[in-house]
VMD Tcl script that builds the backbone (N, CA, C; Angstrom):
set m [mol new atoms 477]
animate dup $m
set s [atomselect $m all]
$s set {name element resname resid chain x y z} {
  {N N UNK 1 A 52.700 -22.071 41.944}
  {CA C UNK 1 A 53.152 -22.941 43.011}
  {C C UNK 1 A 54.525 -22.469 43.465}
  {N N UNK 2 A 54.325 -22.503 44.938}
  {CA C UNK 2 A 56.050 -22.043 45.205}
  {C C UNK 2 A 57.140 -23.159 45.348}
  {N N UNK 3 A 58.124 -22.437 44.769}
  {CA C UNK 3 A 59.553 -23.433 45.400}
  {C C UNK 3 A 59.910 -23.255 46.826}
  {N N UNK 4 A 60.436 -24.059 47.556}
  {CA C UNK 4 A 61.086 -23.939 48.159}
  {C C UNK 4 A 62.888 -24.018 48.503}
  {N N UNK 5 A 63.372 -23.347 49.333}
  {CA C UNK 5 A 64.658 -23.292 49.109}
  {C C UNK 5 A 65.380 -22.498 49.794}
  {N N UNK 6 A 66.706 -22.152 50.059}
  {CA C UNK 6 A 67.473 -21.962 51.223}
  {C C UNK 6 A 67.187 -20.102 51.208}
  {N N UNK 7 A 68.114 -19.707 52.285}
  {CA C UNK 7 A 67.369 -18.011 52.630}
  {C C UNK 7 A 67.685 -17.408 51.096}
  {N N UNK 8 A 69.000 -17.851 50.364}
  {CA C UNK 8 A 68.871 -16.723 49.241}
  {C C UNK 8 A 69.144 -17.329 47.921}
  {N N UNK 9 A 68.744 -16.934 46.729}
  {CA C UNK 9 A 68.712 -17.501 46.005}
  {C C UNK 9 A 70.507 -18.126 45.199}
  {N N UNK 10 A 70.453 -19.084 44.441}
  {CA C UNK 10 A 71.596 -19.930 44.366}
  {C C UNK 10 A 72.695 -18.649 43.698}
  {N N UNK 11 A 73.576 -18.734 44.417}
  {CA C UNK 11 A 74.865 -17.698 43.864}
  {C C UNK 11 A 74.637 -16.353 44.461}
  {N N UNK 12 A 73.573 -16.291 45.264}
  {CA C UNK 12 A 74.052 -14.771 45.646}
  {C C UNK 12 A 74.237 -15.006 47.333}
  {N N UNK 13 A 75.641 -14.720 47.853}
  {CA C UNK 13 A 75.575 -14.751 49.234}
  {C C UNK 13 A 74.958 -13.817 50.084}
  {N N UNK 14 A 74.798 -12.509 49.208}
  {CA C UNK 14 A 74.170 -11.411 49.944}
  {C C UNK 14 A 73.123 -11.253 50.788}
  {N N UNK 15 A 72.494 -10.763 51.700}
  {CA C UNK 15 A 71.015 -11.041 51.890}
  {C C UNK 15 A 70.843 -9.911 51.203}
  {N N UNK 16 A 68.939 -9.981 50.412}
  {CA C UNK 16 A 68.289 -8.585 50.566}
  {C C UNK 16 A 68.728 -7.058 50.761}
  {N N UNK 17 A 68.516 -5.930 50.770}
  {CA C UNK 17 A 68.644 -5.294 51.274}
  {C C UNK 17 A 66.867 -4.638 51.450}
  {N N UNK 18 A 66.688 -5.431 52.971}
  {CA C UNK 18 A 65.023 -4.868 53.382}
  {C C UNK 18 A 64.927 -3.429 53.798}
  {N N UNK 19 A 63.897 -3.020 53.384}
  {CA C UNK 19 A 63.218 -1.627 53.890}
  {C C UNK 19 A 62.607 -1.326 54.425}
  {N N UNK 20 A 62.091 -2.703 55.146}
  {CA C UNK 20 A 61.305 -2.533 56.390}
  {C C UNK 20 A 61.496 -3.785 56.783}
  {N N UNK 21 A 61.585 -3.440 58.260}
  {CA C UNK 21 A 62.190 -4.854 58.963}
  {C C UNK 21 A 60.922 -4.640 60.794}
  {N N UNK 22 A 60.154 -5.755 60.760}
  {CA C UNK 22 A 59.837 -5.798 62.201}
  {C C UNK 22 A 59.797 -6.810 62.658}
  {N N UNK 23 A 60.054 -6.883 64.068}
  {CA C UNK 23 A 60.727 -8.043 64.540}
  {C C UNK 23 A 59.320 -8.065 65.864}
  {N N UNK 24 A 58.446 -9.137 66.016}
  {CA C UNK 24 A 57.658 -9.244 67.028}
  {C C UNK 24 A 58.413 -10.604 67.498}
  {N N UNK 25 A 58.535 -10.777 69.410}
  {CA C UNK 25 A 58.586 -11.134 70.202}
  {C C UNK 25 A 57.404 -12.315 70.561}
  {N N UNK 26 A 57.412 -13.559 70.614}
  {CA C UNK 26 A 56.158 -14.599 70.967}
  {C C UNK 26 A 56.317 -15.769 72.154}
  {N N UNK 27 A 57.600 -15.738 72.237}
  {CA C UNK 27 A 58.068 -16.905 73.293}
  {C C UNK 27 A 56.680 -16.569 74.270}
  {N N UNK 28 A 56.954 -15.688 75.194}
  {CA C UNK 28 A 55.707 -15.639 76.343}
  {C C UNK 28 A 54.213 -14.886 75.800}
  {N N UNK 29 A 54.207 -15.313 74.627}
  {CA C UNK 29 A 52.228 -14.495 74.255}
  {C C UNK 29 A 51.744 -15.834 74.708}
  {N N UNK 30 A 50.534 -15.554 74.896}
  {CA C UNK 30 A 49.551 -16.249 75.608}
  {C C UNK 30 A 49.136 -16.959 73.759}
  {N N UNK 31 A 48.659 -16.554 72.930}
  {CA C UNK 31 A 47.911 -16.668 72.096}
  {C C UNK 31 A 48.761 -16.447 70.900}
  {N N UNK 32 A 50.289 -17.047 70.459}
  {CA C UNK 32 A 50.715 -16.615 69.771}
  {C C UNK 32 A 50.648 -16.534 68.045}
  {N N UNK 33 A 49.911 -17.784 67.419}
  {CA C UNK 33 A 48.631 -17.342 66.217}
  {C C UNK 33 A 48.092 -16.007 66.281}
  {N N UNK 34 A 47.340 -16.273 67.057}
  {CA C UNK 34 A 46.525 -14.661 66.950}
  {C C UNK 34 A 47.234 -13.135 66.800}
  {N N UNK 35 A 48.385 -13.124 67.945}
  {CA C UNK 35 A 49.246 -12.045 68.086}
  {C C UNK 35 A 50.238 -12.122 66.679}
  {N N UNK 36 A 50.453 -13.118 66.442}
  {CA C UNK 36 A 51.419 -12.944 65.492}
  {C C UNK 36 A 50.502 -12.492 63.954}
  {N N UNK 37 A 49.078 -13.265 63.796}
  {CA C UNK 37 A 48.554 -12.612 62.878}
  {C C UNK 37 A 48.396 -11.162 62.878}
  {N N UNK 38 A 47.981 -10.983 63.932}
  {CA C UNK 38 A 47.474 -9.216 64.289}
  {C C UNK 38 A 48.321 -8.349 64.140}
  {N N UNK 39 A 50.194 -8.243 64.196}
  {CA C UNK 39 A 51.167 -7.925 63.837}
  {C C UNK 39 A 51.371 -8.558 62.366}
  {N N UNK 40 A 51.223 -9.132 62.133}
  {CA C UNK 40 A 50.983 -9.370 60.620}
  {C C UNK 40 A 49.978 -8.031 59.483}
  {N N UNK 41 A 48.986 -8.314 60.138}
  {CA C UNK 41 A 48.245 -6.980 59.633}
  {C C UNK 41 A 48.315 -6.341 59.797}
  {N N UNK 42 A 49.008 -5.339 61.062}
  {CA C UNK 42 A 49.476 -4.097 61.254}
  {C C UNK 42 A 50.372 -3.724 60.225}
  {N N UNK 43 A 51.060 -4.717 59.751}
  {CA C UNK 43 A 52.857 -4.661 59.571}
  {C C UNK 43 A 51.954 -4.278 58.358}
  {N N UNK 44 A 51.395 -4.976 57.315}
  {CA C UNK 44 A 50.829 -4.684 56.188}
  {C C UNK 44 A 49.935 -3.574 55.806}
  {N N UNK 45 A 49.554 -3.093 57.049}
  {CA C UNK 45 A 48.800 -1.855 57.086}
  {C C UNK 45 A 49.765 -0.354 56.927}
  {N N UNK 46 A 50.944 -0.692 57.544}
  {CA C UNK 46 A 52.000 0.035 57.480}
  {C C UNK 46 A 52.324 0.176 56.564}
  {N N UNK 47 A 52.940 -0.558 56.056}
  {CA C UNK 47 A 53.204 -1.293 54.701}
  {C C UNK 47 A 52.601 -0.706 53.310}
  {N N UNK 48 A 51.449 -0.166 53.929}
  {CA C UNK 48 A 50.425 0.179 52.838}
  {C C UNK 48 A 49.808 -1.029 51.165}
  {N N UNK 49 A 50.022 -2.549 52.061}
  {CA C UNK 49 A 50.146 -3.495 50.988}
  {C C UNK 49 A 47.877 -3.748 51.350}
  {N N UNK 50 A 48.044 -4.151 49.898}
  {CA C UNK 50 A 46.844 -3.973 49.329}
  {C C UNK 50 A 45.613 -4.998 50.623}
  {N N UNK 51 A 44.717 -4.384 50.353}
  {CA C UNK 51 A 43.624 -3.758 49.560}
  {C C UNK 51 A 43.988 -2.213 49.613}
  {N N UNK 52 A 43.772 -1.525 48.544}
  {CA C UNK 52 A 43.720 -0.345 48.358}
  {C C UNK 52 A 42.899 0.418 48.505}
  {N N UNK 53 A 41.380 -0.417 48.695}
  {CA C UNK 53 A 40.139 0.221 48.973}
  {C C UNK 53 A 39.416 -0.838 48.793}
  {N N UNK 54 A 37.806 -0.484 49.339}
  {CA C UNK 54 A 36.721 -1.294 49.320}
  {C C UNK 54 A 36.598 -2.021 47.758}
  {N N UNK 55 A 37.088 -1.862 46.294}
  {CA C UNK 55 A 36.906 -2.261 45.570}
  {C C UNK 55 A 38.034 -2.981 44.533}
  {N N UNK 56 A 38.894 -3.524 45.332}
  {CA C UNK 56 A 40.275 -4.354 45.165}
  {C C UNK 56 A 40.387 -5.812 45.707}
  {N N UNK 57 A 39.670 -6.251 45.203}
  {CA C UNK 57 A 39.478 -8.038 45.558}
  {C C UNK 57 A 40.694 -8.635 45.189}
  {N N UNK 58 A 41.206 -8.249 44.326}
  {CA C UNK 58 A 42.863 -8.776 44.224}
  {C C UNK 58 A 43.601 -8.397 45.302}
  {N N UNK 59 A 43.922 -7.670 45.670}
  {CA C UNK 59 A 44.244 -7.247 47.090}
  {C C UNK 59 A 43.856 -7.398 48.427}
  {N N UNK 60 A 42.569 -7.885 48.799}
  {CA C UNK 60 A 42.455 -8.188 49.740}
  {C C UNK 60 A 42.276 -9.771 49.990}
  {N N UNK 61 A 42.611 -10.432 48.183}
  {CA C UNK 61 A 42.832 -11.856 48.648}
  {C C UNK 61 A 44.422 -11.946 48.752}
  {N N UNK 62 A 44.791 -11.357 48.482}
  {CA C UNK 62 A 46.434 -11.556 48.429}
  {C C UNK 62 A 46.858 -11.188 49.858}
  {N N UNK 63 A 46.534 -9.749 50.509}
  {CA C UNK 63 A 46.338 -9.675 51.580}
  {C C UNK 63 A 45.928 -11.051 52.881}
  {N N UNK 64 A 45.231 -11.354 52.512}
  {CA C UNK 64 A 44.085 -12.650 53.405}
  {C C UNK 64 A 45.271 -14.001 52.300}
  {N N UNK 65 A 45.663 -14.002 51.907}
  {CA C UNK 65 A 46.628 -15.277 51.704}
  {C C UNK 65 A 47.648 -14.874 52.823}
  {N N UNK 66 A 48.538 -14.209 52.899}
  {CA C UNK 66 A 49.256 -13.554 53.501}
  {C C UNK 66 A 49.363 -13.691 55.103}
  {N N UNK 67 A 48.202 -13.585 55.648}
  {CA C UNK 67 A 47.477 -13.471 56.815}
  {C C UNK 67 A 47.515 -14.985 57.084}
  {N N UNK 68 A 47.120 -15.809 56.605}
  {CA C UNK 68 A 46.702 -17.148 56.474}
  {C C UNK 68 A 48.294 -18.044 55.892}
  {N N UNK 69 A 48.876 -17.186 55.901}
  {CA C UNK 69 A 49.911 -18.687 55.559}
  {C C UNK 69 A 50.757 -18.166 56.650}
  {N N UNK 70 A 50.449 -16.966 57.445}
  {CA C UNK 70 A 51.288 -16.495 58.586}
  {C C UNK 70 A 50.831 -17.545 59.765}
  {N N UNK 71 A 49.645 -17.730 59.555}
  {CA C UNK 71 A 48.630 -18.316 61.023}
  {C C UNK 71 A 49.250 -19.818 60.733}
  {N N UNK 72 A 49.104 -20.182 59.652}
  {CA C UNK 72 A 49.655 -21.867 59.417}
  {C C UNK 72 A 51.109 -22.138 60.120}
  {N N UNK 73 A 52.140 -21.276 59.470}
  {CA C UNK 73 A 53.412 -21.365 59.951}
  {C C UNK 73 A 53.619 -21.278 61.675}
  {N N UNK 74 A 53.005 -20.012 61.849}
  {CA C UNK 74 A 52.444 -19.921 63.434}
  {C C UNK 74 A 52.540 -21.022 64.261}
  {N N UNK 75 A 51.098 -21.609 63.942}
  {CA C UNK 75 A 50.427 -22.441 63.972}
  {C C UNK 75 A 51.264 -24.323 63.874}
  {N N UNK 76 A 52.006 -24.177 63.310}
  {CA C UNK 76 A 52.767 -25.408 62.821}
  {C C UNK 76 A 53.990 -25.168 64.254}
  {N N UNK 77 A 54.702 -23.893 64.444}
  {CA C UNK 77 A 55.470 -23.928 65.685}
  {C C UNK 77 A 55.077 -24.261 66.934}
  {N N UNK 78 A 53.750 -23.947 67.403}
  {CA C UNK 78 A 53.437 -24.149 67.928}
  {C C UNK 78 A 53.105 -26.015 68.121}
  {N N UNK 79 A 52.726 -26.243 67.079}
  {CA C UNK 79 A 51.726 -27.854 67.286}
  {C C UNK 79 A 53.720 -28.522 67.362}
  {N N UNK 80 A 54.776 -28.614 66.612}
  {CA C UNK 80 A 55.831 -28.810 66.179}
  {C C UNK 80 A 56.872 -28.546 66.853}
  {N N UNK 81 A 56.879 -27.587 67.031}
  {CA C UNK 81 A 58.223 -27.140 67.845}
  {C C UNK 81 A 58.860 -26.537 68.904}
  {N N UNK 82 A 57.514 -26.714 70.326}
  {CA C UNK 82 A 57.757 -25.501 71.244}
  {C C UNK 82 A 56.990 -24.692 71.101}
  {N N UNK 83 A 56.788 -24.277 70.108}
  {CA C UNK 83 A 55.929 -22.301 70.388}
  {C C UNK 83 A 57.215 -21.264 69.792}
  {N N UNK 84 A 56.583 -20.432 68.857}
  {CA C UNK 84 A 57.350 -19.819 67.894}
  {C C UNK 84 A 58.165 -18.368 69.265}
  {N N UNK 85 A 59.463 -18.359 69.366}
  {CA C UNK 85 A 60.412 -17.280 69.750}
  {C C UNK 85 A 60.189 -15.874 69.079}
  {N N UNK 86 A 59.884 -15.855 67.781}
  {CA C UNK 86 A 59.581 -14.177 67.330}
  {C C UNK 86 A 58.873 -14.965 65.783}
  {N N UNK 87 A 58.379 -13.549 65.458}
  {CA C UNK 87 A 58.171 -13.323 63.943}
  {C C UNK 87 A 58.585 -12.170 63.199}
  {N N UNK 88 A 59.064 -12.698 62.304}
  {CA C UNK 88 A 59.542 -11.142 61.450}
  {C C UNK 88 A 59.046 -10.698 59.887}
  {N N UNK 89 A 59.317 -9.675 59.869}
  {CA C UNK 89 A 58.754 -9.378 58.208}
  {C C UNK 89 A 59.058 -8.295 57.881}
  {N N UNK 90 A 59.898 -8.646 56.849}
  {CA C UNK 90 A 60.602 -7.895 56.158}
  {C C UNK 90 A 60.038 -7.541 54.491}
  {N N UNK 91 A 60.679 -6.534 54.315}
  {CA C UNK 91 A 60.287 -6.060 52.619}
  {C C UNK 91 A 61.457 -5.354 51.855}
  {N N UNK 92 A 61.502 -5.972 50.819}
  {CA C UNK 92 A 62.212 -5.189 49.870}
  {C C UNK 92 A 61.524 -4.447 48.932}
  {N N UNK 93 A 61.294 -3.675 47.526}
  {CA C UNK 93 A 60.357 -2.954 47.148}
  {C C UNK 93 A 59.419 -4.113 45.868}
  {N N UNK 94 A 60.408 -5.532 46.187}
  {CA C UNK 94 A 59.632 -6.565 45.047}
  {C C UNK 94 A 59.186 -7.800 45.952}
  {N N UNK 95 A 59.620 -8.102 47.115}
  {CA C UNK 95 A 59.324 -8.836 48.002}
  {C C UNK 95 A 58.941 -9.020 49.193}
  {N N UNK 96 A 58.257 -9.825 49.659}
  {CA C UNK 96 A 57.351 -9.615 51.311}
  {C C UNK 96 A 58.008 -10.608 51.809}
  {N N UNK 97 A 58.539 -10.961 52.793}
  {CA C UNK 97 A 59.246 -11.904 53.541}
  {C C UNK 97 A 58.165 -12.372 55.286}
  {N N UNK 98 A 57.971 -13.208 55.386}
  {CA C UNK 98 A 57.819 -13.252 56.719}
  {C C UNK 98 A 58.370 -14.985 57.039}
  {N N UNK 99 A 59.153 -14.708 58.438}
  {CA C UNK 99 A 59.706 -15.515 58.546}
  {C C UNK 99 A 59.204 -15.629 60.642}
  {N N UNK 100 A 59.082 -17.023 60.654}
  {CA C UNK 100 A 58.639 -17.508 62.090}
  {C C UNK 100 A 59.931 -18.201 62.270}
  {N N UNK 101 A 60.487 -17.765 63.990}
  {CA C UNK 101 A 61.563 -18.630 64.391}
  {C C UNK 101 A 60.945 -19.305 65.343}
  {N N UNK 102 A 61.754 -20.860 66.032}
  {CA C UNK 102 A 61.230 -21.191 66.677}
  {C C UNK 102 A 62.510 -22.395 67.339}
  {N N UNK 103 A 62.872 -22.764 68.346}
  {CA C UNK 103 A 63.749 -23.231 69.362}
  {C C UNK 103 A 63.999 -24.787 68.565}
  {N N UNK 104 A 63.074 -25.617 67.770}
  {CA C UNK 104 A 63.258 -27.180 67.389}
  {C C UNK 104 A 63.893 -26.367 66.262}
  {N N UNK 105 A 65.276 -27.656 66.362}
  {CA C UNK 105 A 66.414 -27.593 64.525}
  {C C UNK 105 A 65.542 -28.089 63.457}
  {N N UNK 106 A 65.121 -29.403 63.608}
  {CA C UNK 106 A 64.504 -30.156 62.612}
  {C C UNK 106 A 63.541 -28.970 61.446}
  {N N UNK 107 A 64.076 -29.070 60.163}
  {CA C UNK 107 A 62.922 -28.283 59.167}
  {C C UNK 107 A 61.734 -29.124 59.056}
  {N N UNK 108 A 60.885 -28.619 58.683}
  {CA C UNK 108 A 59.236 -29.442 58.643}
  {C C UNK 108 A 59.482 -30.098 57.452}
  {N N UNK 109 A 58.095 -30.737 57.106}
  {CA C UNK 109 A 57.991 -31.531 56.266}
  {C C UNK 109 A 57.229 -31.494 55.616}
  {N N UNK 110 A 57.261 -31.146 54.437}
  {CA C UNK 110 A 55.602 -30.804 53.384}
  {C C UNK 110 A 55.071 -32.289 53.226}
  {N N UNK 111 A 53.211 -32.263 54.271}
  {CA C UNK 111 A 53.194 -33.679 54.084}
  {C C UNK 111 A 52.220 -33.973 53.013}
  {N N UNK 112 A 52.236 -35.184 53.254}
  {CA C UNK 112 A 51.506 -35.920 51.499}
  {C C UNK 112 A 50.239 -35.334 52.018}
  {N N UNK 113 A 49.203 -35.224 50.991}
  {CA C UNK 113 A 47.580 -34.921 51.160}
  {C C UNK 113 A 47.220 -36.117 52.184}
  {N N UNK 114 A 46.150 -35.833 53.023}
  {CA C UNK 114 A 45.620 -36.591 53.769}
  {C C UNK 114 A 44.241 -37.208 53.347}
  {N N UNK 115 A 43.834 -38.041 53.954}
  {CA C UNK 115 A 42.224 -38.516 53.032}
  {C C UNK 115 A 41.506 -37.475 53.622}
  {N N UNK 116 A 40.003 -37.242 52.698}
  {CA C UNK 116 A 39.123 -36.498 52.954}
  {C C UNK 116 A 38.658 -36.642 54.603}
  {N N UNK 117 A 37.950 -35.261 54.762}
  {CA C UNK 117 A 37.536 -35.936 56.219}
  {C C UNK 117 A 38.372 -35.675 57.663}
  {N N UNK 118 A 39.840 -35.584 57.023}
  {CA C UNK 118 A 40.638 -36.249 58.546}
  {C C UNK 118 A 41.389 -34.647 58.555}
  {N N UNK 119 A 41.192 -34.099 59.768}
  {CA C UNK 119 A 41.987 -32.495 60.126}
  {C C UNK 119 A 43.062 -32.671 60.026}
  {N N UNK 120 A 43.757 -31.609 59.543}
  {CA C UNK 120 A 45.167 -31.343 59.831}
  {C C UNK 120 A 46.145 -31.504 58.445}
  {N N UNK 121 A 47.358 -31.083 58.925}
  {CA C UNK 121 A 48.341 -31.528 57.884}
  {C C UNK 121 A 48.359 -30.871 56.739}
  {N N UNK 122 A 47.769 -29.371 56.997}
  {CA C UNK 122 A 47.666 -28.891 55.425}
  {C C UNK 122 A 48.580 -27.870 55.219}
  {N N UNK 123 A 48.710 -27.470 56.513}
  {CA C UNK 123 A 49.524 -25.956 56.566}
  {C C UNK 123 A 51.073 -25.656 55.752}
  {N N UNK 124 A 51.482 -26.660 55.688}
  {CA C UNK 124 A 52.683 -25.965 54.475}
  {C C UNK 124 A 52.404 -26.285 52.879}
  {N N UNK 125 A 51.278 -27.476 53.206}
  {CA C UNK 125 A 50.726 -27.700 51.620}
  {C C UNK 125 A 50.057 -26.093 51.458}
  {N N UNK 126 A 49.576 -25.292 52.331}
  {CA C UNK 126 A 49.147 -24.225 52.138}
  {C C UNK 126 A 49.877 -22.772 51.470}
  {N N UNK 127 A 51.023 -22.625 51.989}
  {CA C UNK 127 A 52.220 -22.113 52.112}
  {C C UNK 127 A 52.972 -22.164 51.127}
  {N N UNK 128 A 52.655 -23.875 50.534}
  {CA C UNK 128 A 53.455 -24.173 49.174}
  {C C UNK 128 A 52.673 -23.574 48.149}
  {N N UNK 129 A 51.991 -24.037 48.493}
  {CA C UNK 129 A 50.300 -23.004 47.035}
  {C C UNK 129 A 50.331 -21.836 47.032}
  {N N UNK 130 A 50.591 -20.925 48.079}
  {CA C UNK 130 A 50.196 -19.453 48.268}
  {C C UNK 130 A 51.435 -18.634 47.991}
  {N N UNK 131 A 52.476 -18.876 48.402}
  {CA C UNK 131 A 53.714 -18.496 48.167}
  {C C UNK 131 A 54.357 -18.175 46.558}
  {N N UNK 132 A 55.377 -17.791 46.322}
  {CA C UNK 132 A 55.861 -17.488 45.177}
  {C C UNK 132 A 57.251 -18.287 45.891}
  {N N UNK 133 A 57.723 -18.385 47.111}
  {CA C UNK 133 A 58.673 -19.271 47.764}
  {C C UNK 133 A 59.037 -19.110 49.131}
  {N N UNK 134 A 59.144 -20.577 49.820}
  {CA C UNK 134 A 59.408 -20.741 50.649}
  {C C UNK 134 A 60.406 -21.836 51.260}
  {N N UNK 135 A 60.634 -21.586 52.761}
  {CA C UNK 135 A 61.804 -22.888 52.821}
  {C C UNK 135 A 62.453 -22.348 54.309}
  {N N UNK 136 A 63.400 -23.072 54.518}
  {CA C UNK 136 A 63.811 -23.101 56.125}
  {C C UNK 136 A 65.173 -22.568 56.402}
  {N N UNK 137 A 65.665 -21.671 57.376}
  {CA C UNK 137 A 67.108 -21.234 57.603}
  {C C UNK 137 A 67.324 -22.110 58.998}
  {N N UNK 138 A 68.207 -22.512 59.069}
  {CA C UNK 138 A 68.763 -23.210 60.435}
  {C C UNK 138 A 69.883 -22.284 60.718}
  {N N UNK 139 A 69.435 -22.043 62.500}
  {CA C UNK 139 A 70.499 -21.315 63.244}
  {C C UNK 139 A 70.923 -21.732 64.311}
  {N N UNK 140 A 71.329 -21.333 65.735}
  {CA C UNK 140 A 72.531 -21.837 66.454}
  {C C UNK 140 A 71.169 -22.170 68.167}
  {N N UNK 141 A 69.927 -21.300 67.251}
  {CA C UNK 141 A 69.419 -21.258 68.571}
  {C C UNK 141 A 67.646 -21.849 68.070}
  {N N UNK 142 A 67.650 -22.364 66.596}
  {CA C UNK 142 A 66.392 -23.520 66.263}
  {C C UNK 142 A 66.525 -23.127 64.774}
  {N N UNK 143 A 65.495 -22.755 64.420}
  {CA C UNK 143 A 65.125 -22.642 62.750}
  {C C UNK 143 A 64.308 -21.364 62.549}
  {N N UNK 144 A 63.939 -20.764 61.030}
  {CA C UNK 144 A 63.270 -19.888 60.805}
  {C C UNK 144 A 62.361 -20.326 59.854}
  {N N UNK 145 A 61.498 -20.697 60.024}
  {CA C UNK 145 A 60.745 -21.307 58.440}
  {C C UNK 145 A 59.865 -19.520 58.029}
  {N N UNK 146 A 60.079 -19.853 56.643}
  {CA C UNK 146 A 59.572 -18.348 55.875}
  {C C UNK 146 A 58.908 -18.749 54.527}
  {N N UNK 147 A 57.988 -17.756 54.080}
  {CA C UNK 147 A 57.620 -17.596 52.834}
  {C C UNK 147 A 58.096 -16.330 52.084}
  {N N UNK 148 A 57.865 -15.972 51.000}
  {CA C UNK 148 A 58.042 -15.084 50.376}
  {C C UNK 148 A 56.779 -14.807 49.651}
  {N N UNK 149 A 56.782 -13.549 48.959}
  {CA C UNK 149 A 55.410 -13.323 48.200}
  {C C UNK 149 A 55.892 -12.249 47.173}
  {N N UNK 150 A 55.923 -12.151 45.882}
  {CA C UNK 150 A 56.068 -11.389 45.292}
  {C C UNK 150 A 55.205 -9.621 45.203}
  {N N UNK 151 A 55.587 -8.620 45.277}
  {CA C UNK 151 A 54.661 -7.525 44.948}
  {C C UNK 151 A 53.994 -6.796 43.065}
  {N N UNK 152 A 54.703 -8.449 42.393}
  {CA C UNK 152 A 54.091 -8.086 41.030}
  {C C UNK 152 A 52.844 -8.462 41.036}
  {N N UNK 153 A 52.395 -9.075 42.026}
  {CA C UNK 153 A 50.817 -9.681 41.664}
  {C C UNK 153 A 50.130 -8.541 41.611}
  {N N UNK 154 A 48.741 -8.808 40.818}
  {CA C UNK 154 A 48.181 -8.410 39.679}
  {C C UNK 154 A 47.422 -6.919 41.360}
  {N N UNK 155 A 47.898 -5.920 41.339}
  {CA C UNK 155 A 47.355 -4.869 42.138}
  {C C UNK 155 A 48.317 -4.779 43.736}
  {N N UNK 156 A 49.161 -5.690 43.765}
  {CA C UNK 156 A 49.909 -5.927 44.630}
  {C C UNK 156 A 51.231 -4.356 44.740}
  {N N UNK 157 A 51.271 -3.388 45.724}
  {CA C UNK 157 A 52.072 -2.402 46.260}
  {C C UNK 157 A 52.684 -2.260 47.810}
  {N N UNK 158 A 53.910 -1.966 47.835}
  {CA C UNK 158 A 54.754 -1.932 48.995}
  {C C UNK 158 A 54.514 -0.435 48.735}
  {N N UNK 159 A 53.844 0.490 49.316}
  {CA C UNK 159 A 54.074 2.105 49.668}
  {C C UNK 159 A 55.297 2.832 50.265}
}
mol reanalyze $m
mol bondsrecalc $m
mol representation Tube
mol addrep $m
């Protein structure tokens, strides 16, 4: 289960030092879920992050978590806050970062389970499960909500 919590961990002011940094553009996409997933998988294709081949199911669920907590966050700017301004994703050689900005200050709200039956409302309960950590940066021009993902999982590689 992930924590959540501010961009860096307690006592270090530093950021990261990422090794790959891409920055996609969404204010005017027509379809910005989709585009932002699809740059999502490029980025990981680049990336050379797993599946490693047709016979790496650890990897291509970790992969497809990945993908899917991108579309939620997406997905949440959109229903929430305007429509997401960019997406980014970054890597260090132990961590996957992707972070959605978006024009509303307010951070979200991990909400309670909903009753069976009724849509919606799952997407950061999603995020919270899938993650190794996540949580919100506030800036001068809205917010960045992000996850993190570790690259120790079990077949998990940054190339």
């Amino acid at each position: 289960m992930a924590r959540s919590g501010s961009t860096h961990p307690a006592g270090d002011p530093r950021p990261p030092a990422y090794r790959f940094r891409r920055a996609f553009p969404l204010a005017d996409v027509p379809e910005p879920v989709r585009a932002g997933r699809d740059a999502t998988r490029q980025a990981l294709t680049d990336l050379r992050w797993l599946p490693v081949g047709p016979n790496d199911p650890a990897g291509r669920h970790t992969r497809d978590d990945v993908l899917l907590m991108t579309a939620e966050i997406l997905a949440n700017a959109c229903r929430h806050a305007g429509g997401p301004t960019d997406l980014r994703i970054l890597a260090t050689d132990d961590v996957l970062r992707i972070e959605v900005r978006d024009p509303h200050p307010s951070a979200p709200a991990l909400a309670l389970p909903r009753r069976p039956g009724h849509p919606g409302g799952y997407g950061l309960r999603v995020v919270h499960l899938l993650s190794d950590r996540w949580g919100t940066t506030r800036s001068l021009h809205g917010k960045a909500v992000w996850f993190e993902i570790g690259t120790e999982r079990p077949g998990a590689a940054l190339g």
